[in-house]
C-alpha positions as CSV (number, residue, x, y, z in Angstrom):
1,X,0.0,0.0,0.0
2,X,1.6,3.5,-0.8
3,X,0.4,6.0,1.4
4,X,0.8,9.8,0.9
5,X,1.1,12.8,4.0
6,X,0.1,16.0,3.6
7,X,1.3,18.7,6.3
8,X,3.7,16.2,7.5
9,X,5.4,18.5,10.1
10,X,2.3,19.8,11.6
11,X,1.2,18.7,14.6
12,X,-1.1,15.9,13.9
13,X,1.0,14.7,10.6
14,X,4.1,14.4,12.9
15,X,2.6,12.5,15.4
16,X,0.9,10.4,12.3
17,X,4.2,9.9,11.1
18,X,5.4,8.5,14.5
19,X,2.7,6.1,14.5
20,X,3.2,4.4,11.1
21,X,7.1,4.4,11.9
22,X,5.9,2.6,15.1
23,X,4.4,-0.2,13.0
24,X,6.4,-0.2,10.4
25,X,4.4,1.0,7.7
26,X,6.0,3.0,4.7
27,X,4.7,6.6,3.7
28,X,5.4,9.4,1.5
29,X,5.7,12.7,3.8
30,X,5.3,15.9,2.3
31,X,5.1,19.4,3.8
32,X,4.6,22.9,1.8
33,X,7.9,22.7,0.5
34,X,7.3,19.0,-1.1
35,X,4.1,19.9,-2.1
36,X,2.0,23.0,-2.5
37,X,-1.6,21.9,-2.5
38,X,-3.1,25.2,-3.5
39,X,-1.1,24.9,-7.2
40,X,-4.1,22.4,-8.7
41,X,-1.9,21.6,-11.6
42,X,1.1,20.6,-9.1
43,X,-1.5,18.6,-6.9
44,X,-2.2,16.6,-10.2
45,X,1.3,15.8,-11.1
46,X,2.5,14.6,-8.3
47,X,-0.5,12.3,-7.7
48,X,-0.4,11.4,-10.6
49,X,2.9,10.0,-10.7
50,X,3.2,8.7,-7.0
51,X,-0.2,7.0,-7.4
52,X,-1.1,6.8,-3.9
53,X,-3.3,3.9,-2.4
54,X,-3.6,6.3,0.7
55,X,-3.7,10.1,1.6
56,X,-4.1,11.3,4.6
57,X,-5.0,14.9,4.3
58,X,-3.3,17.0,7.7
59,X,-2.3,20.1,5.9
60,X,-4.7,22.6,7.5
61,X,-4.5,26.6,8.0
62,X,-5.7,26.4,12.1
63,X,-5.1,30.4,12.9
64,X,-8.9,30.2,13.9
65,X,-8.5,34.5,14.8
66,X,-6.5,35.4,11.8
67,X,-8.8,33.2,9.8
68,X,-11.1,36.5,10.4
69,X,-9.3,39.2,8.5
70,X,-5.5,38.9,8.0
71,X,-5.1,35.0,7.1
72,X,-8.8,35.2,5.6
73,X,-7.3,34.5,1.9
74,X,-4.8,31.8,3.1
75,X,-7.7,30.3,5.3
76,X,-9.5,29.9,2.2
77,X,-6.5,28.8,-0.3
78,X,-5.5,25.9,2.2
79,X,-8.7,24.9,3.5
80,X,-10.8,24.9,0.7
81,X,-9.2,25.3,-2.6
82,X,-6.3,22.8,-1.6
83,X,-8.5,20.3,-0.4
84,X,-10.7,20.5,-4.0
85,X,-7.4,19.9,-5.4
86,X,-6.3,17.0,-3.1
87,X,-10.1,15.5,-3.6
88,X,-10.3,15.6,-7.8
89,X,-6.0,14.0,-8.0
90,X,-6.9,11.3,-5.1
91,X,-10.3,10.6,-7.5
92,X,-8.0,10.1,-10.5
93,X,-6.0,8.0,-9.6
94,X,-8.5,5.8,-7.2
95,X,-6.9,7.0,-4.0
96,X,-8.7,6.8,-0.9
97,X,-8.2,10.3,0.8
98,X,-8.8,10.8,5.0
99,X,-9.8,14.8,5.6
100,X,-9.6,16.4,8.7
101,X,-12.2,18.6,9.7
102,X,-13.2,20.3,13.0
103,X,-16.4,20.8,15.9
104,X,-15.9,24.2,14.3
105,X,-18.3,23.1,11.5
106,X,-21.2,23.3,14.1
107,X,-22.8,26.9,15.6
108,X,-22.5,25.4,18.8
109,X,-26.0,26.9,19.8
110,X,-27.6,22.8,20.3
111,X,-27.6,21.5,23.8
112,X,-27.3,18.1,22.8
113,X,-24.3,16.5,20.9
114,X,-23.4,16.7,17.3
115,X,-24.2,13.4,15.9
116,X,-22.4,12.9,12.0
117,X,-25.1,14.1,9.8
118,X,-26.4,17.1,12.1
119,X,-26.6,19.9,9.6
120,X,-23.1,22.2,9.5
121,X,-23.7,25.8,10.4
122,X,-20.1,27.2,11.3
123,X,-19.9,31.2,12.8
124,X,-16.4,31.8,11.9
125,X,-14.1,31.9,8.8
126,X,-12.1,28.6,9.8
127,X,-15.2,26.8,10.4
128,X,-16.5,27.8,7.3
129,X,-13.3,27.0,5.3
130,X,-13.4,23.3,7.1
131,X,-17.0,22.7,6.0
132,X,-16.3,24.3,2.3
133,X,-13.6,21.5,2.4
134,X,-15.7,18.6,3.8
135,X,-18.1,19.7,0.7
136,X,-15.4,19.5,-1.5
137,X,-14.0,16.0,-0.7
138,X,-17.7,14.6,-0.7
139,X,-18.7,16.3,-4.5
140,X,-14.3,15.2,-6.1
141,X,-13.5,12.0,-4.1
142,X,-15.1,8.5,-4.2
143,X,-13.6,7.0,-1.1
144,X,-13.1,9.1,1.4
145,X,-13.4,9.4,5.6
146,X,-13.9,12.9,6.9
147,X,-12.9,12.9,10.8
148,X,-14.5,16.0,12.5
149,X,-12.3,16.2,15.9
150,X,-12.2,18.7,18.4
151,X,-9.7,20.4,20.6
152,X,-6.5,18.5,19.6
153,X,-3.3,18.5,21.7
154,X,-0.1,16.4,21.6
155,X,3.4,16.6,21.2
156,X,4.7,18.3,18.2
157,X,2.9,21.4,18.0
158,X,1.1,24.4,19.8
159,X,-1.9,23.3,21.7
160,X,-4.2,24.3,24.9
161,X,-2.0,22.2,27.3
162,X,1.3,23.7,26.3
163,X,-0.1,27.0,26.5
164,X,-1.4,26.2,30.0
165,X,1.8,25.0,31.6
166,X,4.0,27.3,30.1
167,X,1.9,30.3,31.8
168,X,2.1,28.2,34.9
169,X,5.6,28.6,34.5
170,X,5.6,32.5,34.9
171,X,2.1,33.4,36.7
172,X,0.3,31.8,40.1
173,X,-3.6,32.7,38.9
174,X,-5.2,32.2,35.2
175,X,-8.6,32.6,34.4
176,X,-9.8,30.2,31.6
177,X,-13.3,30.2,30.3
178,X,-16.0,27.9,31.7
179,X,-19.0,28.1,29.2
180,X,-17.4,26.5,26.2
181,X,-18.2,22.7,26.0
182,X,-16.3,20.4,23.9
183,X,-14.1,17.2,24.3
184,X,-10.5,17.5,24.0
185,X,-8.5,15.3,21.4
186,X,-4.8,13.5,21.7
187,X,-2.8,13.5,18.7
188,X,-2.2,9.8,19.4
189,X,-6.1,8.7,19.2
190,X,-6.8,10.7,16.2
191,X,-3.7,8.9,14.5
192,X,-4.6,5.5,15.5
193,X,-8.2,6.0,14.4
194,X,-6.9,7.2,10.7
195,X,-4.8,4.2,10.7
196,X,-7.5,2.3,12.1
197,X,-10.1,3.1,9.3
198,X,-7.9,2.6,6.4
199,X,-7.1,-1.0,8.0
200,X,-10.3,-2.2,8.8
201,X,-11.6,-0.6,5.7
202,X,-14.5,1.0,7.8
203,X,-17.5,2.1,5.7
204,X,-16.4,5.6,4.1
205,X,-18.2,8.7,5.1
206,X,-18.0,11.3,8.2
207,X,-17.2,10.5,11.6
208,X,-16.8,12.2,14.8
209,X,-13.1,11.5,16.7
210,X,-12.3,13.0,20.0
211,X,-11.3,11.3,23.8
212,X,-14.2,10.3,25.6
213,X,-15.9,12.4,28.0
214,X,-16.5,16.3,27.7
215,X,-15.6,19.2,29.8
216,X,-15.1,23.0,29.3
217,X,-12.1,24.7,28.8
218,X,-12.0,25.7,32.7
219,X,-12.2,21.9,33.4
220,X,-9.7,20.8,31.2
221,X,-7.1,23.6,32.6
222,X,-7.5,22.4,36.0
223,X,-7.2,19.0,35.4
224,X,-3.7,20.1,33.3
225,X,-2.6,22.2,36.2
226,X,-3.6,19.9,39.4
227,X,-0.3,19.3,40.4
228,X,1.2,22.8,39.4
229,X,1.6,25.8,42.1
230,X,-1.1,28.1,40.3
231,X,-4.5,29.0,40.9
232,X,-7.3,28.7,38.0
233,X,-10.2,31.0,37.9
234,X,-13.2,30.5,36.1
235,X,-14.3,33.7,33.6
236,X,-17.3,33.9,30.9
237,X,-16.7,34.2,27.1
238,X,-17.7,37.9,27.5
239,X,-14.6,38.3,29.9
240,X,-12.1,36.9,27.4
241,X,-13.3,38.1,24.2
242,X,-11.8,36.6,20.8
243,X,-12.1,37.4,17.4
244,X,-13.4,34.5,15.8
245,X,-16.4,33.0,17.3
246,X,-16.1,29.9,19.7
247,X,-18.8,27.6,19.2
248,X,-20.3,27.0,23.2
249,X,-21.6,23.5,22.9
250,X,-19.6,21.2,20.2
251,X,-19.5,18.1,21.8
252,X,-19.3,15.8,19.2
253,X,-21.1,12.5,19.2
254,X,-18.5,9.4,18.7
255,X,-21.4,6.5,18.7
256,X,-20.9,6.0,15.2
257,X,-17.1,5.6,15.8
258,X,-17.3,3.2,18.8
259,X,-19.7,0.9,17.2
260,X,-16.9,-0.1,14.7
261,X,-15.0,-1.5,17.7
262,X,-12.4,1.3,17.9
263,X,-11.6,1.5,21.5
264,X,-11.5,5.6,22.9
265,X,-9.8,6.3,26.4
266,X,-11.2,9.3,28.1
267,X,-10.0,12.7,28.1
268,X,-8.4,12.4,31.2
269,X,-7.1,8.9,30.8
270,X,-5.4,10.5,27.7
271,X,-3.8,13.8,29.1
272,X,-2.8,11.3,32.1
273,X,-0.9,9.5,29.4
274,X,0.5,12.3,27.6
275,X,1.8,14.3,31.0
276,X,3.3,11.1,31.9
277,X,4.9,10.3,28.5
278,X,6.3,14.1,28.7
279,X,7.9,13.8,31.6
280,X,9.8,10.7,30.7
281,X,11.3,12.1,28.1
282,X,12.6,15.2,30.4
């Protein structure tokens, strides 16, 4: 099986990179410099000629606030015209091609969670790119898995927990947001699910892909910081305002996934994991 990355060196390509190393599977890795997916005729090309089995789509523009004005046009180049180009070279040359996509497609107004074919209504530019690209992919590609996932952190890259323990680092009180509802994501599950679909050869479509469990953003810091001298204050989304809207409620429902036998740990079993696998390698 020949199997193509996109975004290699982001944060969820690296860690998917990891992975297949891991279990000795071969890959093709590209990053903007191997391949610019927004040059259609380049796209072509080089599909053309690798002839991928596989491609795993993690090339993504995620500056959710500069999405809103500054990064607006790049938001739209990456996120939707590079993913029509990845979707019509994987068609021709029968490769099956695993999107990306993000809780961000959803308004977050529901109380209830987000089952698969809940109808998309994103509020913000990157939302809105994501679910331009999910409509892509479904019109260009015949086999395809889109993964809407939700509040990713891992190792090799920026993320919420990061963020949180290096402020712990040079403050004793944060305040974090407590009326945004979600369920945070490892790197690692969303890797192993990819990998898993392809494998099992799971019925293609859109599925949801986060850790068990949901919190909000308040909950999740504390649970980061528990062992860290640092107090964590709860604050509304008024009291921390951002440009790009943050959906309130996009707890995504993973039913669909679980019933294909992929086993999900919980959030907290999986940030247990992580801490502890970062502080080995200290």
């Amino acid at each position: 099986m020949k199997i193509l990355i996109t975004g290699a060196k982001g944060q969820l390509g690296t860690e998917l990179r990891h992975m297949l190393d891991q279990k000795g599977i071969d890959y093709r890795a590209t990053d903007a410099q191997e391949l610019d997916i927004t040059d259609a005729a380049a796209v072509q090309n080089y599909l053309a000629d690798f002839k991928p089995d596989v491609l795993y789509h993690c090339a993504a523009y995620t500056a959710v606030d500069k999405a809103e004005d500054e990064g607006k046009a790049i938001n739209q180049l990456v996120n939707v015209n590079g993913t029509e180009n990845l979707a019509k070279a994987a068609a021709a040359v029968d490769a099956t091609l695993v999107y990306i996509s993000t809780d961000y497609v959803f308004d977050g107004d529901a109380k209830e969670i987000y089952a698969v074919d809940d109808q998309p209504a994103p509020r913000n530019e990157y939302g809105r790119a994501k679910y331009e690209g999910e409509k892509m992919v479904q019109k260009y590609a015949r086999k395809y898995y889109i993964i809407r996932t939700s509040w990713v952190f891992g190792e090799y890259g920026h993320n919420f927990v990061y963020t949180m323990l290096n402020l712990a680092k040079t403050h004793d009180h944060l305040t974090v947001v407590d009326d945004q509802y979600g369920r945070p994501s490892w790197t690692k599950t969303l890797a192993e699910f990819m990998i898993f679909a392809i494998d099992r050869k799971l019925d293609y479509g859109i599925y949801h892909l986060s850790d068990d469990n949901s919190c909000n953003w308040y909950e999740f810091a504390s649970e980061i910081l528990k062992d860290k001298a640092v107090t964590v204050t709860p604050v509304t989304s008024a009291e921390y305002p951002q440009k790009a809207w943050r959906p309130r409620h996009s707890i995504l429902d993973l039913s669909k996934t679980k019933a294909t036998g992929f086993e999900i740990p919980t959030w907290q079993e999986a940030l247990t994991q992580f801490m502890a696998e970062q502080q080995a390698d200290k």
